[in-house]
C-alpha positions as CSV (number, residue, x, y, z in Angstrom):
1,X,8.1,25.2,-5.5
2,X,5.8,23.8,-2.9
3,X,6.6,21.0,-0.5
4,X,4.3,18.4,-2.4
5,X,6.0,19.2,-5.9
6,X,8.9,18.5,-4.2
7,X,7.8,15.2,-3.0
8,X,7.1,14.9,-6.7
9,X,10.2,15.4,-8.3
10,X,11.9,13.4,-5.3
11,X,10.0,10.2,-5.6
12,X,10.0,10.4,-9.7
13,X,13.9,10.5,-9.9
14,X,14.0,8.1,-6.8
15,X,11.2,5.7,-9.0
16,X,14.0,5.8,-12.4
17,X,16.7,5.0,-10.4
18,X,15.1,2.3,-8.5
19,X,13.8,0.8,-11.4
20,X,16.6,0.7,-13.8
21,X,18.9,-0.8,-10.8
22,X,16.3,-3.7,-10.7
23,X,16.6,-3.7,-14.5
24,X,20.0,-4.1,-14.8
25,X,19.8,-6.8,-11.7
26,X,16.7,-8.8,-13.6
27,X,18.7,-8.4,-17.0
28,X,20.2,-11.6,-17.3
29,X,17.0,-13.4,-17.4
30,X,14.8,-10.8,-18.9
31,X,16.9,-9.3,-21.4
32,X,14.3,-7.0,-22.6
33,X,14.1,-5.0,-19.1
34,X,18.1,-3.6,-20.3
35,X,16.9,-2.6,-23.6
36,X,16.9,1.4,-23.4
37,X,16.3,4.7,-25.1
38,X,18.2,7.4,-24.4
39,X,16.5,11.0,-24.6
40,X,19.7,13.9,-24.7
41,X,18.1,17.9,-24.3
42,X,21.7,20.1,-24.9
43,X,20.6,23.5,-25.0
44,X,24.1,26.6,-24.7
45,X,23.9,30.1,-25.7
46,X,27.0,32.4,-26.6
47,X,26.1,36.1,-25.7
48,X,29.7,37.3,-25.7
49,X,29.6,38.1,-21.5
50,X,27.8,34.9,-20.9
51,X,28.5,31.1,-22.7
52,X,26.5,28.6,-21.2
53,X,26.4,24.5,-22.8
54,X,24.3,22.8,-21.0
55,X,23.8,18.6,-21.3
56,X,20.9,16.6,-20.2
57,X,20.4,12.9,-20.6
58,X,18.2,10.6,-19.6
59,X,18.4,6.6,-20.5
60,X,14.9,4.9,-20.0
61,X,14.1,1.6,-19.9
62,X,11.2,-0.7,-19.3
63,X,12.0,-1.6,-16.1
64,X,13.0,2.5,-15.2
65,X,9.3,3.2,-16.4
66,X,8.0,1.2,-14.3
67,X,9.6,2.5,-11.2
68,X,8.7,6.0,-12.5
69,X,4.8,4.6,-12.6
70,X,5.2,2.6,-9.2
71,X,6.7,6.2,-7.7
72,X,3.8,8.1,-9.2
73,X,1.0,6.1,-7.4
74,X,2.7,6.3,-4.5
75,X,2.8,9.8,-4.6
76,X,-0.9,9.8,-5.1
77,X,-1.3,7.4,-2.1
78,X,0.3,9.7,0.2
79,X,-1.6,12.8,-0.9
């Protein structure tokens, strides 16, 4: 992976986070920002010498979207 798809990935996850922290801060008085959908990927395999189980989740939100959207244009600024 190149250094600008690193960048990428770095401000995406660092976008979520920051947005869902300023959801559940802004939840009181916009309860709608703390509604969320959670998205759950579990893939495992059993091939006698090698059992893997595997679990991925991720819990969106309004608020975690838009941090994922503010981190994307920011990513496109810097380019």
């Amino acid at each position: 992976m190149g250094k600008e798809t690193l960048t990428l990935v770095f401000l995406l996850v660092s976008g979520l986070l920051c947005g869902s922290i300023v959801g559940e801060i802004l939840g009181p008085w916009v309860p709608f920002l703390t509604k969320s959908k959670t998205i759950t990927w579990s893939p495992a395999a059993d091939l006698e010498i090698l059992k893997y189980d595997l679990n991925f989740q991720v819990k969106l939100n309004l608020a975690s979207i838009g941090g994922l959207a503010l981190a994307f244009w920011i990513h496109r600024r810097i380019k």
